[in-house]
KELUMTI-791556 format. One record per atom (N, C-alpha, C): y, z, x. Coordinates in steps of 0.2 Angstrom, whole numbers, padded with zeros to 4 digits, always signed. Layout:
// KELUMTI-791556
YZX
...
//
This chain:
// KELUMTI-791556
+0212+0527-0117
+0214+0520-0117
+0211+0517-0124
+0215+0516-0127
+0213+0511-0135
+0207+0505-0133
+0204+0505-0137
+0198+0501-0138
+0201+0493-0138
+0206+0493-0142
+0208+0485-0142
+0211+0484-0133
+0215+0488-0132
+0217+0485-0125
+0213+0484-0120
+0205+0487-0122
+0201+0485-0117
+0197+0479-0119
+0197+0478-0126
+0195+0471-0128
+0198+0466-0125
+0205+0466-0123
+0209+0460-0121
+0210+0462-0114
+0207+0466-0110
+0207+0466-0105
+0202+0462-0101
+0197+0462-0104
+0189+0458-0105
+0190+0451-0105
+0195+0450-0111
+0195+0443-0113
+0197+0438-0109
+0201+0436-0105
+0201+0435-0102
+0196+0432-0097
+0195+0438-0091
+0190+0434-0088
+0182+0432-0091
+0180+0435-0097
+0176+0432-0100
+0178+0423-0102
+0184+0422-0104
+0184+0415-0106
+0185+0411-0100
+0186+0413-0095
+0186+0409-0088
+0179+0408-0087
+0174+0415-0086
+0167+0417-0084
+0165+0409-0089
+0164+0408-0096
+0163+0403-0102
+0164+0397-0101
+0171+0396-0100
+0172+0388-0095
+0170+0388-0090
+0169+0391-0088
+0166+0390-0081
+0160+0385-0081
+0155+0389-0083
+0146+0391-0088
+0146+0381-0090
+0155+0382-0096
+0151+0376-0101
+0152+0370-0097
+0157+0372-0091
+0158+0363-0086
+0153+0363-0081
+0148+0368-0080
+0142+0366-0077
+0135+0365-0081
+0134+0368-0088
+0132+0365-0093
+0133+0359-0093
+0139+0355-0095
+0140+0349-0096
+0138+0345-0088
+0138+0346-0084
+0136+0345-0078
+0129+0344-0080
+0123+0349-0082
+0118+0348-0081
+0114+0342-0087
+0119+0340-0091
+0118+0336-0098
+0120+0330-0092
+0124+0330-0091
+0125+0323-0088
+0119+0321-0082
+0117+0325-0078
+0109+0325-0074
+0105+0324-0078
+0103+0327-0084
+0098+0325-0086
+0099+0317-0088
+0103+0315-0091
+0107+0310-0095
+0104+0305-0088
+0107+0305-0083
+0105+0299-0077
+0097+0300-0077
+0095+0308-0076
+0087+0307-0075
+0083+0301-0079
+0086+0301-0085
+0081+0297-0090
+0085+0289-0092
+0089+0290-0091
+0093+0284-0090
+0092+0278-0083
+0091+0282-0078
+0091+0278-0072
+0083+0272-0072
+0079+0273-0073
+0072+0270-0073
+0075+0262-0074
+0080+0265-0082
+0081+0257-0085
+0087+0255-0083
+0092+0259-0079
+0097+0254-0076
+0096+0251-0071
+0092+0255-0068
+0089+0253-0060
+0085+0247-0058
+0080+0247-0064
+0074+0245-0063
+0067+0247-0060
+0068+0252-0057
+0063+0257-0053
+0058+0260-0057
+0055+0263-0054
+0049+0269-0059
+0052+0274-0062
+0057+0276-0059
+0060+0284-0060
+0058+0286-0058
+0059+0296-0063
+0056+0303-0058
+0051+0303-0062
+0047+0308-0062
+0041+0308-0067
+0042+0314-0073
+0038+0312-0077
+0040+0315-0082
+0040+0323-0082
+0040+0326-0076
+0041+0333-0075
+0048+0335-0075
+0050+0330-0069
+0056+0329-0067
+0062+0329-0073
+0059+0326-0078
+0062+0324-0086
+0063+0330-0089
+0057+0331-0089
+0057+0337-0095
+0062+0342-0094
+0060+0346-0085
+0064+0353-0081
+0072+0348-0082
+0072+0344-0081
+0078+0343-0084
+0082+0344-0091
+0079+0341-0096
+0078+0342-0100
+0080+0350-0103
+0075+0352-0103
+0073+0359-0101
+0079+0364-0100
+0083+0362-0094
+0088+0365-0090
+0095+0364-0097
+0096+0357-0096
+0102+0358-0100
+0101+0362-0106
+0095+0360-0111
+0096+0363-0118
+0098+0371-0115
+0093+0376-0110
+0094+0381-0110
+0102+0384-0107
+0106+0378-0106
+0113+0380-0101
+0116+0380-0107
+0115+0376-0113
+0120+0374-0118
+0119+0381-0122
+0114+0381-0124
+0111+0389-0127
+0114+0393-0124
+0114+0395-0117
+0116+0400-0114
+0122+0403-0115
+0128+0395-0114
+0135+0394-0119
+0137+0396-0122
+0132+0393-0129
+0133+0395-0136
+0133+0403-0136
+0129+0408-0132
+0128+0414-0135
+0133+0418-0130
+0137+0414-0124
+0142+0416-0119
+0149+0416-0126
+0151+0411-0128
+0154+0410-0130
+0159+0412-0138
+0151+0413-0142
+0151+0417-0148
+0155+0424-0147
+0158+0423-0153
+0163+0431-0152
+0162+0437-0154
+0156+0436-0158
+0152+0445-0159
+0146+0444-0155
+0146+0441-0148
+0141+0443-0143
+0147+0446-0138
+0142+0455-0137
+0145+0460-0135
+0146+0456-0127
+0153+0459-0124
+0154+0457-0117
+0147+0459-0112
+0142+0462-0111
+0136+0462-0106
+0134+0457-0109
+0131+0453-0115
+0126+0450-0114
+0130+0444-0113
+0136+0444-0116
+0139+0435-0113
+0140+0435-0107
+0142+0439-0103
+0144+0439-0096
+0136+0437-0092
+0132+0441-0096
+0127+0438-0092
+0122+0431-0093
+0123+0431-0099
+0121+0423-0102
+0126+0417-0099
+0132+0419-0098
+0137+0413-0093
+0137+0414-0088
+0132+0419-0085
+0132+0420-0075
+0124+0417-0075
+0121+0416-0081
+0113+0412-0081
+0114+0405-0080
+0121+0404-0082
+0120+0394-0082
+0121+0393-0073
+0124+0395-0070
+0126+0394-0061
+0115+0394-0060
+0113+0399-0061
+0108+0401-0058
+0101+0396-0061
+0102+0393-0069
+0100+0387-0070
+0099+0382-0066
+0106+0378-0066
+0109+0375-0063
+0106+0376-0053
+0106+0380-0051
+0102+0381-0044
+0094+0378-0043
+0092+0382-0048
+0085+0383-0050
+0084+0374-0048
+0086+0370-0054
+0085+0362-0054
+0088+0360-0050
+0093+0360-0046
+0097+0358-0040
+0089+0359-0033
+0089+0364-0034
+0082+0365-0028
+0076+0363-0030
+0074+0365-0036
+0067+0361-0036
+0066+0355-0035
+0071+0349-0040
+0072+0343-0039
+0076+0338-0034
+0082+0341-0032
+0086+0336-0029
+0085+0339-0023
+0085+0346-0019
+0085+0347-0013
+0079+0348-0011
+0074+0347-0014
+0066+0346-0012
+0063+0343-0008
//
């Protein structure tokens, strides 16, 4: 089997696997985004500054995760596993924080 037909056989569900990754990326940017924004729309205390950071924290490393899922000279293992990281992110702070 030629080597291109298997590149495009890849391609594919890697760019779904990618989309995927960056609308729960953007997902965890918007989380953070309320985290740090809610104190002063609300009025309230907010979360604490831990809560901020791992926030914080989460998105940079989903976005990152993207950037290296998305990039076209990273070989299909590491993207596929760098866009199967962002779900697993994305869990991590869903449990620590929200279902705690």
């Amino acid at each position: 089997m030629p080597r291109a037909y298997r590149r495009d056989r890849l391609a594919r569900p890697r760019r779904r696997l990618v989309a995927v990754a960056r609308v729960l990326a953007g997902g965890l940017v918007v989380l953070a985004l309320a985290v740090i924004a809610a104190p002063y729309l609300l009025g309230g205390p907010g979360a604490g500054a831990d809560t901020v950071t791992g926030h914080v924290v989460a998105a940079v490393l989903a976005i990152g995760a993207t950037a290296v899922a998305a990039h076209r000279r990273t070989p299909s293992g590491p993207a596929l596993a760098a866009a199967a990281a962002v779900p697993v992110i994305l869990l991590v702070v869903l449990t620590t924080s929200w279902w705690a």
